[in-house]
C-alpha positions in Angstrom: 25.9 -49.7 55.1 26.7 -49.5 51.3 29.1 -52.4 51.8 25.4 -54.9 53.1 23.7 -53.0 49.5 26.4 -54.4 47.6 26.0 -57.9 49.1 22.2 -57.7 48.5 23.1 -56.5 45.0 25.5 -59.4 44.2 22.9 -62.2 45.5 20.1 -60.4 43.6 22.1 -60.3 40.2 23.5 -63.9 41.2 20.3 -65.5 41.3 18.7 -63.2 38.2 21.2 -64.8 36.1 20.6 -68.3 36.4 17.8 -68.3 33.0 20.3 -67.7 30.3 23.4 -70.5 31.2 20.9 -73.0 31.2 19.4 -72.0 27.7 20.0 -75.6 26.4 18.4 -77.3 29.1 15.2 -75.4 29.3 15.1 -75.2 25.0 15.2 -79.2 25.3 12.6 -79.9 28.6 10.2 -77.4 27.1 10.7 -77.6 23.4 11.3 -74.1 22.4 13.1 -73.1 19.7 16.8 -71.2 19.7 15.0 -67.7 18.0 11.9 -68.3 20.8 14.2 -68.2 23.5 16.4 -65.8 22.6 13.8 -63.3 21.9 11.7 -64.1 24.6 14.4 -63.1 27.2 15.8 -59.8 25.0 11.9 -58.5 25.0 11.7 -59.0 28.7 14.6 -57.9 29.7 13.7 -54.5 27.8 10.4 -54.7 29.8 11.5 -55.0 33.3 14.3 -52.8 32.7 11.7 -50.5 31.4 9.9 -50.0 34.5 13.2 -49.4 36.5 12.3 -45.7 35.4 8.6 -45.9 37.3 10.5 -47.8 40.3 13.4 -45.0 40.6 10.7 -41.8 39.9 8.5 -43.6 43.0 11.5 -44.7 45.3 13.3 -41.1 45.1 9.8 -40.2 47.8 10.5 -43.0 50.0 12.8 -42.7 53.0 12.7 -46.6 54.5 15.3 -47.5 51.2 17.3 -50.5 53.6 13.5 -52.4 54.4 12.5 -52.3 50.7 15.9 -53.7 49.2 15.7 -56.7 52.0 12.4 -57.7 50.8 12.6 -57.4 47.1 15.4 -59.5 47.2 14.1 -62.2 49.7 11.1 -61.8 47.2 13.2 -62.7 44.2 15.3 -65.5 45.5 11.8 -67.2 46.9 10.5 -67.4 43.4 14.0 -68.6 42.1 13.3 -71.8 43.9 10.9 -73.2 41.7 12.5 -72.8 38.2 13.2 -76.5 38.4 9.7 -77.6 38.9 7.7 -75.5 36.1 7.1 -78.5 33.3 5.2 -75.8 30.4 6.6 -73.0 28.4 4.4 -70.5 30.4 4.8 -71.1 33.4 8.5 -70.7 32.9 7.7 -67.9 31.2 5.9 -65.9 33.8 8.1 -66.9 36.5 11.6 -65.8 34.8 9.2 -62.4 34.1 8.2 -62.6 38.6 12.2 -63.3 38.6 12.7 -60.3 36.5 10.8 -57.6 37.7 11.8 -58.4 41.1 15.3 -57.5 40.0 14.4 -54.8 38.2 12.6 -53.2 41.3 15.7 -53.5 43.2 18.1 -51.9 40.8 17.4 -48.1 41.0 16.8 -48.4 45.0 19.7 -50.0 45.2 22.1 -47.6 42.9 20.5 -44.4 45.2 21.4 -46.2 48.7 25.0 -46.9 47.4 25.2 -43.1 46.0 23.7 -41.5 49.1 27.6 -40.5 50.0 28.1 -39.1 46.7 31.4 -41.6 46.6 32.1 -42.6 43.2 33.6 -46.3 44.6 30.9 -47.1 46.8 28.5 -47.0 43.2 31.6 -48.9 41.8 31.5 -51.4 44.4 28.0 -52.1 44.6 27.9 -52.5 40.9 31.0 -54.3 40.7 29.4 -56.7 43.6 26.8 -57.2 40.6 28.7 -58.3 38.3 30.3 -60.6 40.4 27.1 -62.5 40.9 26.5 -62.1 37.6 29.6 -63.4 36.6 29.5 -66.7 38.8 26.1 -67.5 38.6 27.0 -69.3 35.3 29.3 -71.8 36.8 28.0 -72.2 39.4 24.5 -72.6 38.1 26.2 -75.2 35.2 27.7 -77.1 37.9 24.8 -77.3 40.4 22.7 -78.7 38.0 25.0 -81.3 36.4 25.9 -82.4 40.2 22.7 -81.8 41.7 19.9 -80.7 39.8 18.2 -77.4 39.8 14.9 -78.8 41.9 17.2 -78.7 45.0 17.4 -75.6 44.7 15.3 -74.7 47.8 18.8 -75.8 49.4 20.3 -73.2 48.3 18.0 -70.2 48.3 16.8 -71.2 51.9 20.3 -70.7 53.2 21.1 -67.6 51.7 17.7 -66.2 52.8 18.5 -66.3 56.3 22.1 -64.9 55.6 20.2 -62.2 54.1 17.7 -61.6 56.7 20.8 -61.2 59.1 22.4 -59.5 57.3 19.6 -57.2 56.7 19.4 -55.8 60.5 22.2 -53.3 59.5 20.4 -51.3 57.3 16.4 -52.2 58.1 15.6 -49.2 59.7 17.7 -46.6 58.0 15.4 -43.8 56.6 16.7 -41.1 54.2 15.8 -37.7 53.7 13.5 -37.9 50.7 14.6 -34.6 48.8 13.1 -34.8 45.0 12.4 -31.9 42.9 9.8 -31.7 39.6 12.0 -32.5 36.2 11.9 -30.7 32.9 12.7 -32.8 29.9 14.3 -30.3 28.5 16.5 -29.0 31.6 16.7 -32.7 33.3 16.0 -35.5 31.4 17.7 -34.5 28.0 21.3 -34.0 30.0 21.2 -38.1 30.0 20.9 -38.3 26.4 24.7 -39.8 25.6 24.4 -41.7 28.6 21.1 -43.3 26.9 22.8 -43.8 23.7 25.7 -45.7 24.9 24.1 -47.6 27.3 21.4 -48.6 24.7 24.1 -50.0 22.4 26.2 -51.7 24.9 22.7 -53.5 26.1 22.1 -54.7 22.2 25.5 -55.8 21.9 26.2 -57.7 25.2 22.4 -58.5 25.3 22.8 -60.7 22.3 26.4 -62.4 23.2 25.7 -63.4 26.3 22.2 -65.3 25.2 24.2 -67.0 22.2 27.2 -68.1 24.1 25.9 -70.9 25.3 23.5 -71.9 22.5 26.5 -71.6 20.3 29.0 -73.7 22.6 26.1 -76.2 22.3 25.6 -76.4 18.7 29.3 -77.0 18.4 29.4 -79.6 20.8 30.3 -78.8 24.2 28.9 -79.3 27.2 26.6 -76.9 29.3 29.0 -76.7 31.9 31.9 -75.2 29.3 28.8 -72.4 28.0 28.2 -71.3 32.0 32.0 -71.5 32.6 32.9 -68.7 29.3 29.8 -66.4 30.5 31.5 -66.4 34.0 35.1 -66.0 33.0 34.0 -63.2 30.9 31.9 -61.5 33.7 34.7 -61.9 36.0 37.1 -60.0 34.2 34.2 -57.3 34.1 34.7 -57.0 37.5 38.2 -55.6 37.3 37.3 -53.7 34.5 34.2 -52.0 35.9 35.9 -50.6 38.9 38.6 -50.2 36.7 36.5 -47.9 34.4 35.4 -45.6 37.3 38.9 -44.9 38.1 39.7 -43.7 34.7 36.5 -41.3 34.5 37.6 -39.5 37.9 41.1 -39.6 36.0 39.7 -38.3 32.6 36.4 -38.2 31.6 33.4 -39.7 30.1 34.4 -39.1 25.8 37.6 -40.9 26.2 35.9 -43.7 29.1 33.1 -44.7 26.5 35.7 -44.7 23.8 38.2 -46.9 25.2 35.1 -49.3 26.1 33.4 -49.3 22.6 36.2 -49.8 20.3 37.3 -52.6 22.8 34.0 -54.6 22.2 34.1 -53.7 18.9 37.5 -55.0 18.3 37.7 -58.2 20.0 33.6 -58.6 19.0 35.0 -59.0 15.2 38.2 -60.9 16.0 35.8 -63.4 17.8 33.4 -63.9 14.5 36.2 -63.6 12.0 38.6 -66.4 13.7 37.9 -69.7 13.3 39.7 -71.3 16.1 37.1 -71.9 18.9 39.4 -71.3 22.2 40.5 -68.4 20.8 37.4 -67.2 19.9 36.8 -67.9 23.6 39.7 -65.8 24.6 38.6 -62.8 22.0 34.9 -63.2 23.9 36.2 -62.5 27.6 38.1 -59.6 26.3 34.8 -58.7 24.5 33.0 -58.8 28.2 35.9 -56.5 29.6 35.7 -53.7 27.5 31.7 -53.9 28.0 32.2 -54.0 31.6 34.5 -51.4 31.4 31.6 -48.1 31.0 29.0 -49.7 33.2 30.0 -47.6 36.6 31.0 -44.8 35.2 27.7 -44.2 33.3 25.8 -45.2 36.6 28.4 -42.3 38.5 27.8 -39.7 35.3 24.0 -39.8 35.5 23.7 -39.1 39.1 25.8 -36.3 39.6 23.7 -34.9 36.7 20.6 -35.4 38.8 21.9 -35.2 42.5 18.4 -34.8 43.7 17.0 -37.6 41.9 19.4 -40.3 41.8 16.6 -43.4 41.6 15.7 -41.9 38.3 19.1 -41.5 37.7 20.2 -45.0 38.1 17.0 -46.0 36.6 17.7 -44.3 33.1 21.6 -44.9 32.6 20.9 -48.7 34.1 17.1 -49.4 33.3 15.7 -47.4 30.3 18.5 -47.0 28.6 18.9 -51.0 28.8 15.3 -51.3 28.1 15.4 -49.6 24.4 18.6 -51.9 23.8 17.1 -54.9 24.6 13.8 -54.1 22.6 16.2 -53.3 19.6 17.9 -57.2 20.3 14.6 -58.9 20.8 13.4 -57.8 17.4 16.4 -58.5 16.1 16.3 -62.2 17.3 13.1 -62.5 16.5 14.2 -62.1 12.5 17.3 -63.2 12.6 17.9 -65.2 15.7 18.5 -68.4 14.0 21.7 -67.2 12.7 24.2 -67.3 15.5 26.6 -66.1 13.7 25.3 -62.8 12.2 23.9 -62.2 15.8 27.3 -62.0 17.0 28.6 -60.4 13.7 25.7 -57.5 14.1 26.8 -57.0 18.2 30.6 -56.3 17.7 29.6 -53.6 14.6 27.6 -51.9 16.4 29.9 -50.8 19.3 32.1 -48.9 16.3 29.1 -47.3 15.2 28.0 -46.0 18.8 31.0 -44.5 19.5 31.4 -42.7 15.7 28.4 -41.3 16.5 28.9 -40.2 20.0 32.0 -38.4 19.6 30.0 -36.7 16.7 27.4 -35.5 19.2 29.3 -34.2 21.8 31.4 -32.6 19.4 28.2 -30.7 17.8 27.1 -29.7 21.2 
């Protein structure tokens, strides 16, 4: 059954991350700026990740986990199908934010269903099935609409529907024992705190490079398809590395995981500003996705065996709060300096080295 949750969590991210590769298209049809955009999509991502801790809290007290994912998900590819018909800035707007918390919703349901086994790869697998989607939707999403055009798109999310809602029969009526017990901040809450700091900065950080990718492939001249294709090749190598990275916390633990992640974005962050050469650059941002990649299991794996009881909220604070704060931090930021690609990126790859300074430094003190 975790195998159909990972399949429901690669078409959910898959279809959540068609907005972003098409940046150029949607900035020309609906004439909003590069800073509008970009801070538009930080601030609600920070939102809808937001509530993940609301939707994780109320989900830990349901049992019917296997009905709820199947329609959330059929929810959020319905509403997919008419981003190529909205013709004004809101309605764009409020149907990426439908798009969103749809997504959002399924995220800490979905983490607790593949955890229920307390198997640190099936939580690898089900976020590394995210990824995936992530990963392609770029191409994919470049190609359909060069080839076909995005108000097809009913094609597409009709026929994965109905793979869906076969698929779905599997794990419809599985009902889990709904075990949750109250939380002190102090004695619950507060054991997540490096998890929130890391995750915070790798959201500002990846947040930010994978909004300007594209806008800044387009400002030197290449083609939409070229901006999806980068995002995706990048993502795709986060799918080796995020399996990759639960592996080494079961080998060592979470101090040297994080590091090895950090000062890998960091590194290949700042050899992608400070190089000129612009496939190069492309190479140093794939590696930059990698080592981002690389902690996102493992932090998902860390916060629930800190709350076994509660693994929604959990999931929901190490993938949804934690993200939230990041992407508020990245939204204001765009919104002051978002016209400046290049310090965006410049401001994403220090920050990584300054995360993990300062984590070591905590863990240290306690």
């Amino acid at each position: 059954m975790e195998f159909v949750t990972a399949v429901f969590h690669f078409f959910a991210d898959f279809f959540n991350a068609f907005v972003k590769p098409l940046a150029p298209y949607f900035i020309e049809n609906l004439s909003i700026d590069n800073r509008t955009f970009a801070s538009f999509m930080a601030l609600l991502g920070g939102l809808t990740s937001l509530f993940q801790v609301f939707f994780g809290m109320y989900f830990d007290g349901k049992k019917r986990d296997g009905l709820y994912i199947t329609v959330i998900v059929l929810l959020e590819i319905f509403f997919v199908s008419f981003l190529g018909f909205v013709n004004s800035v809101f309605l764009f707007f409020l149907l990426v934010v439908i798009i969103r918390v749809l997504n959002s919703i399924f995220h800490p349901i979905g983490a607790s269903f593949a955890g229920k086994s307390e198997k640190g790869k099936h939580i690898a697998i089900f976020s590394v099935a995210g990824t995936l989607g992530a990963g392609l939707a770029p191409l994919f999403i470049t190609i359909f609409q060069g080839y076909v055009g995005i108000k097809k798109m009913y094609i597409l999310t009709f026929s994965v529907s109905i793979f869906l809602l076969v698929l779905s029969r599997t794990i419809l009526h599985y009902e889990k024992k709904a075990v949750r017990k109250n939380l002190s901040f102090r004695g619950d809450i507060l054991k997540l705190w490096s998890i929130f700091l890391i995750v915070a900065s790798r959201s500002f950080s990846m947040d930010i490079f994978h909004t300007y990718i594209p806008i800044y492939v387009n400002e030197v001249g290449k083609s939409l398809i070229i901006g999806g294709s980068i995002l995706t090749f990048g993502m795709i190598l986060g799918v080796f590395t995020n399996f990759f990275g639960t592996i080494v916390l079961e080998k060592t633990n979470d101090r040297f995981t994080n590091t090895v992640g950090f000062l890998g974005m960091g590194f290949f962050g700042l050899l992608f500003v400070l190089v000129p050469h612009l496939y190069l650059k492309i190479v140093f941002f794939i590696l930059f996705d990698g080592f981002s990649f690389f902690t996102m299991s493992s932090n998902i794996v860390s916060a629930q065996k800190l709350l076994p009881n509660n693994k929604a909220l959990a999931s929901s604070i190490s993938m949804g709060f934690s993200w939230a704060i990041g992407s508020f931090l990245s939204s204001g930021y765009a919104a002051i300096f978002g016209n400046n690609t290049m310090l965006m990126f410049l401001s994403a790859s220090v920050l990584p080295v300054l995360t993990i300074f300062v984590y070591n430094l905590s863990l240290r003190r306690e």
